[in-house]
N, C-alpha and C positions, 0 to 999 in steps of 0.2 A: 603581483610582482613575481616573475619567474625568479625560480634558484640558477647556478651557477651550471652550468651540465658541461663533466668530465668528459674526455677523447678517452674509446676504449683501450684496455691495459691489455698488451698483447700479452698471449699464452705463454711466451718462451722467454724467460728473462733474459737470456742471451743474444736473442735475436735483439733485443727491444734495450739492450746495453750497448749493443753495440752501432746505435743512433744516434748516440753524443760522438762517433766517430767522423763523421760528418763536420761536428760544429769544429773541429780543432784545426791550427792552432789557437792557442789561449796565451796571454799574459797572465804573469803570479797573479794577480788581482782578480781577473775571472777563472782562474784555476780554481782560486779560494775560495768566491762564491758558489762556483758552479757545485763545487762537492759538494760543499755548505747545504745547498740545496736541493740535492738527491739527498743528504742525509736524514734533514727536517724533512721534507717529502713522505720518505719512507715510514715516516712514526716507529720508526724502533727507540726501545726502550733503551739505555745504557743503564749499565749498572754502578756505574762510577761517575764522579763531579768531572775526573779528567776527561773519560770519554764524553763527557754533554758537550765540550765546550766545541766549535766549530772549528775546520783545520783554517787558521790564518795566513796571509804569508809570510809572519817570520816563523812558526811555524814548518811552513812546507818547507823551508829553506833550513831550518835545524835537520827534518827529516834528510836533505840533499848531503849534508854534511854528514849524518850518520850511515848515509849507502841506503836506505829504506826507498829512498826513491833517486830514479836515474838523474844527472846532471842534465839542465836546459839544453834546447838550442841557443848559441849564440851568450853573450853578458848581458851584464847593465838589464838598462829599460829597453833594450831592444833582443831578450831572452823570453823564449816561447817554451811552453808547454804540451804536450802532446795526450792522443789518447790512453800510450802507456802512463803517462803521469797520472792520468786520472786514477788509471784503475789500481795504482801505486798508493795515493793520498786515501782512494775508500777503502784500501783492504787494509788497512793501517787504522784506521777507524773506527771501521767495522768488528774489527779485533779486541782493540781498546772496550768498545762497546759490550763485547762478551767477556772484559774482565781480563782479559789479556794482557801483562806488562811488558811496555817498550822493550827490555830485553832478551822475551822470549819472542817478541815480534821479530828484531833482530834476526835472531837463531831461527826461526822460521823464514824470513825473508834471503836467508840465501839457500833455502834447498828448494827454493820455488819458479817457475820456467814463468815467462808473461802467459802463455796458455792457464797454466795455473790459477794464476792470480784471477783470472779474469773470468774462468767456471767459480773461484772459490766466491770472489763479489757476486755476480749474479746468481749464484744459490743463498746467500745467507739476506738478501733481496728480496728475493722469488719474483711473488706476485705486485707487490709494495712500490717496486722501482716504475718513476714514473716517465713517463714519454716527457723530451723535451722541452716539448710545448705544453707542459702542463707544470714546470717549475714556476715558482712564486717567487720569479727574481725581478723585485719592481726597485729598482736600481733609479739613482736621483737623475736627471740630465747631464750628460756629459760624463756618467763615470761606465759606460759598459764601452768596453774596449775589445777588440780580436773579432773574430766571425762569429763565435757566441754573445757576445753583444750586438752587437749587429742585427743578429737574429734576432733578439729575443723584442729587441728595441722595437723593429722591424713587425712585429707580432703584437705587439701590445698597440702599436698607432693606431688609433682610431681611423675607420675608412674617409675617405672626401665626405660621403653624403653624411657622418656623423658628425664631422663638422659645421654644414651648413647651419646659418641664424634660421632654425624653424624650432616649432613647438615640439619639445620633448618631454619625457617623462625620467626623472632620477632617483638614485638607489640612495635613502639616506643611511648611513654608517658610522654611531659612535664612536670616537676615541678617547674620549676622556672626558674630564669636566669642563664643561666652556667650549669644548671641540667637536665638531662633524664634521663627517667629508660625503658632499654632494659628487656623484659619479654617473653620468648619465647611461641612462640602462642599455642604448647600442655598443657601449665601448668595450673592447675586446678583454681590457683588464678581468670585467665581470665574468667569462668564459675559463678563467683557472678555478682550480680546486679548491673551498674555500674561500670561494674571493672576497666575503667579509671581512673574516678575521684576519685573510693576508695583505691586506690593505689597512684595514688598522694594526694591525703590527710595523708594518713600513712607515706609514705615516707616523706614529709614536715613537718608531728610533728615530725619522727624522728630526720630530721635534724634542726630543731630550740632546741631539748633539746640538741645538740652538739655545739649549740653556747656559745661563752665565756658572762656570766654575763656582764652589765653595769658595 
């Protein structure tokens, strides 16, 4: 049984940041994944409990309130995000991550141009940040919304011919006790970075949000 095989990590972190420009716009909701997941991506370390946690969208929405990142397009559920947001939510993060408190981010975040921001994320990056098509956003049905959804959804379908009733062969996949997930080896899921463990990690938030409350 073959391993998983990565899409090459282009040389210029810039050039290769600036490829989620394409997917946008976004809704809070895949704003908040999308970071989420260049940040897990990237395996950087934080050195703090706050910097681990993922940016959410109540979250990005305190940050909009504080001026750290720009105001949406548009209100409500019909406000969109852009690729300045992005690069707004990871350098906020990314900061946090080096130990940095919200209010020297602050004080940093107004002497800084979007040019800025956007050499500062993709140097503290580098090589780490991953192409697109290579995030581990295995999203339940029906919740990937905007054209990064879309995409990503779009990427992980399975072709026609993996679908037809013939004989195949599948990748079995622990998740717990009592639990495996059968995934059959043409499926494009298999094709990300880690697709073991990022499939059982998916699968295991899924089913712990199906447990009955205390």
């Amino acid at each position: 049984m073959t391993a998983a095989v990565s899409a090459p990590v282009s040389s210029d972190p810039l050039t290769l940041l600036r490829e989620y420009r394409a997917l946008a716009p976004w809704g809070l909701r895949d704003l908040s994944a999308l970071a989420g997941g260049i940040l897990d991506a990237s395996g950087i370390v934080p050195v703090s409990s706050v910097a681990r946690s993922r940016p959410t969208e109540r979250t990005i929405r305190f940050y909009v309130t504080r001026g750290l990142v720009s105001p949406p397009e548009g209100r409500g559920t019909a406000a969109t995000y852009g690729y300045r947001h992005l690069l707004q939510v990871l350098a906020i993060k990314l900061r946090q991550m080096e130990g940095a408190t919200l209010e020297t981010i602050v004080q940093e975040a107004a002497q800084l141009t979007g040019d800025a921001i956007e050499r500062r994320v993709a140097a503290t990056l580098g090589p780490r940040l991953p192409r697109p098509a290579q995030l581990p956003l295995l999203r339940g049905p029906g919740t990937a919304r905007g054209r990064v959804g879309r995409a990503l959804h779009s990427w992980l379908t399975p072709p026609a011919e993996a679908r037809e009733a013939r004989p195949t062969t599948c990748r079995r996949i622990p998740i717990g006790p009592g639990v495996e997930l059968l995934v059959d080896d043409r499926h494009p899921a298999l094709r990300l970075p880690d697709a073991d463990a990022a499939l059982a990690a998916a699968v295991s938030a899924a089913l712990a949000e199906l447990q009955p409350g205390d």
